[in-house]
C-alpha positions, 0 to 999 in steps of 0.5 A: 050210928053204930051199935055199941057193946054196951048196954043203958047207962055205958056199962059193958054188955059182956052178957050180950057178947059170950052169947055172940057168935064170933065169941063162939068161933073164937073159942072153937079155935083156941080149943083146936091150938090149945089141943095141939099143943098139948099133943106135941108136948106129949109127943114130944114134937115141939122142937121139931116144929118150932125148928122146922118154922125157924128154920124157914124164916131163916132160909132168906137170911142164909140165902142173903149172908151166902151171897153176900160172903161171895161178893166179899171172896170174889172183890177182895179175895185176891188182896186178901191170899196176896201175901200167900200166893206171892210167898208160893211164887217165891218157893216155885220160883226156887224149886224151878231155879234148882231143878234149871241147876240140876239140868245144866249139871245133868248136860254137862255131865251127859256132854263129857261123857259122850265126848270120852267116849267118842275121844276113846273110840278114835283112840282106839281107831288111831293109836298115834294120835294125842288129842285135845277135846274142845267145845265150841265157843262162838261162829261167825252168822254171816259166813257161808263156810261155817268157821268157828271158834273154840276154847283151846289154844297153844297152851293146850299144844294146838297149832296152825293147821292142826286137823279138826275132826269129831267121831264122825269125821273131819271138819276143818283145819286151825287157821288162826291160834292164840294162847287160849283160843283157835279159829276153825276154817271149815272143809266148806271154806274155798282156801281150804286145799286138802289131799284126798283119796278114793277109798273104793277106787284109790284115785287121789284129788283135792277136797276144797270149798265151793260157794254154792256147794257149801249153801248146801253143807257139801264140798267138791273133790277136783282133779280127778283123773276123766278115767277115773271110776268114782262114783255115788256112795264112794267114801273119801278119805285124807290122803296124808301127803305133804305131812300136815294131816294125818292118812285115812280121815274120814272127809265125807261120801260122793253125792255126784261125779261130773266133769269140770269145765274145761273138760280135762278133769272130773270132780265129785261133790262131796257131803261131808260125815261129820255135821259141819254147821251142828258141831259143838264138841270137837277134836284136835289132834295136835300130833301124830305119827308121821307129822311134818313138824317142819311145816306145822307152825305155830303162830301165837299172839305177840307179846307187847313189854310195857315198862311202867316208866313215866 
């Protein structure tokens, strides 16, 4: 059996021990702690060191809380801030609806504009003419000669035939008129027949639609005389005769000059100044000097009387 440290009879050998060597190692070491504690009280480190050593047993645990605190952020953040970010849409989505507010004004605004100035320029070109600003409201998507209507009608003074024009040039004539409301046949419409003239060479023919022409945005001027000098670049211009519009409209410039199939005649393919398909603010001219108030009728919508008789 092992040796006990204790002597005869079970009494402690305390002697025997103070006198062993792992007694005296003990005793080496807790003189060597019992030495730096005391210098670290004196110099007054203590604190440094015992928050130094605190502080490397809490990095895991800072470690671990950081990591889990994230996990929490990134599951339920967004049910958390959910309140917060649906009341920021709210306000974006009203600062967007005003700021939609102010661009429409703006247009609106920038739109009259342009059209007083324009109505003020042809003015100033046409003294005789009165005029009726219009926009237009709606076109037809499956017809090739680009009619149109517009928000002005016989309560505004327009008639049949009245001449249609923008600060370009003309655009077509008011084929159909009620009381708040006209149809627009185009000067790429094929029915359409319009006195027109040379301004270069003063040779006069008739401005009409053509169908393959008008794919293209042109019309063509027939009747012209196979001696006639028109050529690219001429101007034409409205002829004025028969009194239904007015002389020296603008129609369009000649792309081309060729002769006509029977051989009797030339014809000129004309593309027109104003922007037929593009237009969206236009002119009327319901009077002007000159007018055949004879042919210029007016067609309104008729009036049904409906009594309330049973």
């Amino acid at each position: 059996m092992g040796e006990m440290p204790f002597g005869k009879g079970g009494a402690p050998a305390l002697k025997d021990f103070f006198k062993t060597t792992r007694f005296r190692v003990l005793m080496v070491v807790g003189a060597m702690l019992f030495s730096f504690l005391l210098r670290a009280i004196y110099t007054g480190g203590i604190m440094p060191f015992l928050s130094s050593t605190g502080g490397l047993l809490m990095m895991p645990l800072n470690s671990l809380s950081v990591s889990v605190g994230n996990s929490i952020q990134e599951r339920f953040g967004p049910f958390l801030s959910a309140g917060k970010v649906a009341e920021e849409n709210r306000a974006l989505r009203a600062e967007v609806q005003d700021l939609r507010e102010q661009l429409i004004d703006y247009e609106s605004v920038k739109m009259e504009n342009e059209q007083f100035r324009e109505l003020l320029e042809i003015k100033e070109r046409n003294s005789d003419f009165l005029f009726e600003p219009a926009t237009v409201v709606g076109r037809t998507p499956d017809d090739w000669f680009g009619s149109f209507t517009i928000d002005v009608g016989t309560y505004h003074g327009v008639s049949l035939r009245c001449p249609v024009i923008t600060s370009e040039g003309l655009v077509g004539i008011v084929s159909e008129v009620g009381h708040g409301y006209s149809k627009v046949q185009t000067i790429l419409d094929a029915s359409v027949n319009i006195g027109g003239v040379d301004i270069q060479t003063l040779d006069t023919g008739i401005i009409s639609g053509d169908m393959a022409l008008a794919q293209q945005g042109r019309c063509k001027m027939g009747f012209l005389p196979r001696e006639s000098g028109a050529t690219l670049g001429d101007t034409i211009v409205t002829s004025g005769t028969g009194g239904l519009l007015p002389r020296g409209l603008i129609i369009g410039e000649i792309q081309r000059v060729e002769m006509e199939t029977n051989g009797l005649s030339l014809y000129a393919v004309v593309n027109p100044a104003a922007d037929i398909q593009g237009a969206k603010q236009v002119f009327v001219i319901t009077d002007f000097g000159g007018k055949d108030d004879e042919t210029a009728q007016t067609s309104a919508p008729a009036e049904e009387d409906q009594d309330g008789e049973e």
